[in-house]
N, C-alpha and C positions, 0 to 999 in steps of 0.2 A: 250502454245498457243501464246505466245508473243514470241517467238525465230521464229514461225512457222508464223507468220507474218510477222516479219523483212525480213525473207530470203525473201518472197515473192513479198515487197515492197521497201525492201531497204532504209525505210526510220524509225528512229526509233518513232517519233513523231506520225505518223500516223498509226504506226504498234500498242503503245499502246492505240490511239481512239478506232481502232475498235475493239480489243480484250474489252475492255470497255463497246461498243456496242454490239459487240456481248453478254457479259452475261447482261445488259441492256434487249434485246430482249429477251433471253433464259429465261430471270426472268417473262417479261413480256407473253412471251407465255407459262408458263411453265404448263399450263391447255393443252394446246396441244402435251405434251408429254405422246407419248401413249405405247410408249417400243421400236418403230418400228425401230429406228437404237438398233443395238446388245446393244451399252449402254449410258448413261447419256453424259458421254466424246464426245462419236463420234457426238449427237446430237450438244454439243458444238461445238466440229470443222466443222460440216458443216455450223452450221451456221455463224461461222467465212469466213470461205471459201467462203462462196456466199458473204457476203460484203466487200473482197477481189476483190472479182469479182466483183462487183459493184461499187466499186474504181477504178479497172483498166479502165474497162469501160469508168468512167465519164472523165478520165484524157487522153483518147484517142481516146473520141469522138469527133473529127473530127476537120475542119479547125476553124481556128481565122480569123473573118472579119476584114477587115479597112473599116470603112466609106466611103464612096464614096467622102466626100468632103479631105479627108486627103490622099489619094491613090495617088494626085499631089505629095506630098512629095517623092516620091519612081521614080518619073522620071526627068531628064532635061527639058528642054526647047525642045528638038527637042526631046523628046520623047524616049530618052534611060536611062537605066538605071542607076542612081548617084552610084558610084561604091563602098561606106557602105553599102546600101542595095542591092547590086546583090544578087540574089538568089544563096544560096547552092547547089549543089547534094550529095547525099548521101557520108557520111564519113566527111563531113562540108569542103569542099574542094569545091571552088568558080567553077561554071560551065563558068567563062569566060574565 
């Protein structure tokens, strides 16, 4: 389970939390194990896999605000862009 994480997340710290959690969960729900996957294991790894996916999720949920009173920081005086924070385009290769 924990190889089957890493691959997934690439990170080894986090890959053994949730193999963790997952038998955490598996223990705690384990009144609700009724047969229905083929067997004990696979129960396991789905429930791994969904908070795999519940990880990916959270870590790719969407933009990082700045404050409106700190967004000054990111321009000049006349309103262009200070040239450490220009924005990237994909490949992290500067779009000016």
């Amino acid at each position: 389970m924990l190889c089957f994480a890493r691959l997934q997340l690439r990170d080894d710290y986090a890959a053994a939390d949730l193999v963790q959690e997952a038998f955490t969960t598996a223990y705690e729900k384990r009144d609700g194990f009724c047969g229905r996957s083929s067997s004990l294991k696979t129960w396991f790894f789905a429930i791994l896999r969904n908070k795999i996916i519940d990880m990916l999720r959270s870590r790719n949920s969407g933009l990082q605000f700045v404050e409106a009173d700190g967004i000054d920081a990111f321009f000049d005086e006349s309103g262009d862009w200070i040239e450490e924070y220009w924005p990237a385009v994909w490949g992290g290769q500067s779009s000016r």
